[in-house]
C-alpha positions in Angstrom: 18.0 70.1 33.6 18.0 69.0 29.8 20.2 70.9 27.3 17.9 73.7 25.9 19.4 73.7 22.4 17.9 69.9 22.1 14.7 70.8 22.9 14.8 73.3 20.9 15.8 71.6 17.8 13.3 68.9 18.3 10.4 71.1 18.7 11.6 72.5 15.1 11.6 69.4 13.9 8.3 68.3 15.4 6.8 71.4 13.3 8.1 70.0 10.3 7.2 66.5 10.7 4.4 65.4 8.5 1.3 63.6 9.4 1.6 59.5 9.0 -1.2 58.7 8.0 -2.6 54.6 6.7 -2.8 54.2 2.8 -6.1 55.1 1.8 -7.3 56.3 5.2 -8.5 60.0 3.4 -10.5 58.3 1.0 -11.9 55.2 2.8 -14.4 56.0 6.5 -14.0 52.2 7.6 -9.8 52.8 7.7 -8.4 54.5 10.8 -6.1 57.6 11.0 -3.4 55.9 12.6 -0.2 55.0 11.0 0.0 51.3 9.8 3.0 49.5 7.7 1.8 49.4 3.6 1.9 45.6 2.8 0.8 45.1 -0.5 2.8 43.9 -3.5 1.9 47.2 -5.6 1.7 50.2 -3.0 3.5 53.0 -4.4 3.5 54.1 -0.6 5.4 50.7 0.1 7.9 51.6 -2.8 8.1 55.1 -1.6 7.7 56.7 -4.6 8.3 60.5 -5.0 4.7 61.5 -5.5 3.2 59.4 -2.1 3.3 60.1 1.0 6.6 59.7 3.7 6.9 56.8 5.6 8.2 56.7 9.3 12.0 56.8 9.5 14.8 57.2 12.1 15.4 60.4 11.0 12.1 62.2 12.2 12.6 61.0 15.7 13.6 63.6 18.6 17.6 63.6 20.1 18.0 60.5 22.6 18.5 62.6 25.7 15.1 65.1 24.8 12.6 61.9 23.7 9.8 61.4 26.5 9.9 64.8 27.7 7.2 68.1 27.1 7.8 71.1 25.5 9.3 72.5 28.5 11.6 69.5 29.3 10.5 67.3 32.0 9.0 64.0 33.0 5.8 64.0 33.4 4.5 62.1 36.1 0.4 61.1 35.9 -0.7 61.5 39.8 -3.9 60.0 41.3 -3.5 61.2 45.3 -1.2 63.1 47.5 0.9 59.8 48.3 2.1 60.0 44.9 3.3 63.3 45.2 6.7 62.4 47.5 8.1 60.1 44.5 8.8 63.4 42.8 12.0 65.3 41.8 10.6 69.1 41.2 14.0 69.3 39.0 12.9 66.4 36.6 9.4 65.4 36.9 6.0 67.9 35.8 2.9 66.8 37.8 0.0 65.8 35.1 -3.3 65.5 37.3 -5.8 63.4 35.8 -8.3 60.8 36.2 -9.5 62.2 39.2 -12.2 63.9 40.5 -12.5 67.8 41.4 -12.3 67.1 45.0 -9.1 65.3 44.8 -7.4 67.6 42.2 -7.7 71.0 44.4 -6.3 68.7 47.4 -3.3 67.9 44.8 -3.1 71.1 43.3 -2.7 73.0 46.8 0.2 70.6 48.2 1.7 70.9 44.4 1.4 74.7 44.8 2.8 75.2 48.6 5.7 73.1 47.2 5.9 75.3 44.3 6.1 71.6 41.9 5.4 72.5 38.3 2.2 71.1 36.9 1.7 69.7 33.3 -1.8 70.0 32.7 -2.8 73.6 34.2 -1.7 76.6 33.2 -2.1 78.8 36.5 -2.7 77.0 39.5 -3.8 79.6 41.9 -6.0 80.5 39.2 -7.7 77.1 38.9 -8.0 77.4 41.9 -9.7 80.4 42.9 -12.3 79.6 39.4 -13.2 76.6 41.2 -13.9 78.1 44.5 -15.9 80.5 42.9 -18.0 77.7 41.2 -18.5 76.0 44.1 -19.7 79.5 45.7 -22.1 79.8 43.1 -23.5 76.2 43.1 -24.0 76.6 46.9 -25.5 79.7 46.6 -27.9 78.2 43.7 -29.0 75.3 46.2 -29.5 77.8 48.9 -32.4 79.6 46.7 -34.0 76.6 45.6 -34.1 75.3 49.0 -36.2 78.7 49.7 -38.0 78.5 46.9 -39.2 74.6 47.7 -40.2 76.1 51.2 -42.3 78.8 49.8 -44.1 76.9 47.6 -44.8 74.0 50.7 -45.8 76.9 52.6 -48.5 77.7 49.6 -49.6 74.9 49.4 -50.1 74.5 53.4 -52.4 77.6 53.0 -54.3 76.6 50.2 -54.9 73.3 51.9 -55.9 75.0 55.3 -58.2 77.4 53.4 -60.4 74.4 51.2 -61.0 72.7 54.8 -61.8 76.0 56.3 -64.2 76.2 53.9 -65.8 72.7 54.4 -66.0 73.5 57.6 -67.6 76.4 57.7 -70.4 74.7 55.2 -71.6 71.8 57.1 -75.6 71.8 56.7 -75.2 71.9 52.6 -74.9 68.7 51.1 -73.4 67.6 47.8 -76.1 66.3 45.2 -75.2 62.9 45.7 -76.8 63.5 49.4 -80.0 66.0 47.9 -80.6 63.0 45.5 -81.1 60.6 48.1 -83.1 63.3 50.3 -85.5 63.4 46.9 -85.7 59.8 46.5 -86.8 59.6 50.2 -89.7 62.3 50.4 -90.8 60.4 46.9 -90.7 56.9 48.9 -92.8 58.9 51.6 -95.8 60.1 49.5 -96.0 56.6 48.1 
């Protein structure tokens, strides 16, 4: 395990550590956030003069043995499916599960758990856990009453359906008025 009193001194440090930003990048949209070298024959930054801002330097970096490592001192290792999983030390290495999908990361997270590995990225694992299984309760429950739903309103419309031919059936002697108009048009051809 990593000496405690350098992690601690370098998370002190990291609270202290001021933002390096680019020259110009808080007055200008078009210029990025990130940190880039100040070139320019007249920068003040370049110059480092006592108003401007601080410039990266050796001395805001973390103790050699502590650099690369979280807050809590390990390694964190990114892990994509169960395979990767045997390549790690649980004394050295913090799982960080990402880029993968839900299905995958409760299979990860259940191994991780019964081999009690510690995992970067989520706080409580048997509580991720059992919020996920409730969401999925919940989604399966949801589909379950739509699925009703869709059948009920099928089963309507089945009804409605049987009841309009029911009711052409039962009224076969009426005609619609395309059929009277012809009737008319052939008692006036008669009396002609």
């Amino acid at each position: 395990m990593v000496d405690a009193r350098l992690l601690a001194l370098r998370n002190r440090n990291k609270a202290r550590k001021p933002m390096f930003l680019r020259q110009d990048a808080h007055k200008r949209k078009k210029l990025s956030h990130n940190w880039r070298q100040p070139k320019g024959m007249d920068s003040k930054l370049r110059l480092q003069f006592r108003s401007r801002r601080s410039l990266p330097s050796p001395g805001y970096s973390s103790p050699r043995k502590v650099r690369g490592l979280n807050r809590q001192g390990f390694q964190d290792m990114l892990i994509r499916n169960i395979n990767d999983l045997a390549t790690i030390d649980p004394k050295t290495h913090a799982v960080l599960v990402a880029h993968v999908g839900m299905k995958k990361k409760i299979a990860i997270l259940t191994v991780c758990q019964e081999r009690k590995l510690h995992v970067a990225n989520v706080r409580d694992v048997s509580a991720f856990l059992k919020k996920v299984d409730e969401e999925n309760k919940a989604k399966q429950n949801k589909k379950k009453e739509r699925e009703t739903q869709n059948k009920k309103t099928e089963e309507t419309k089945k009804k409605k359906e049987e009841k309009k031919e029911e009711k052409s059936d039962a009224t076969p002697d009426e005609e619609t008025k395309k059929g009277q108009k012809s009737d008319k048009i052939k008692v006036l051809e008669k009396r002609e």
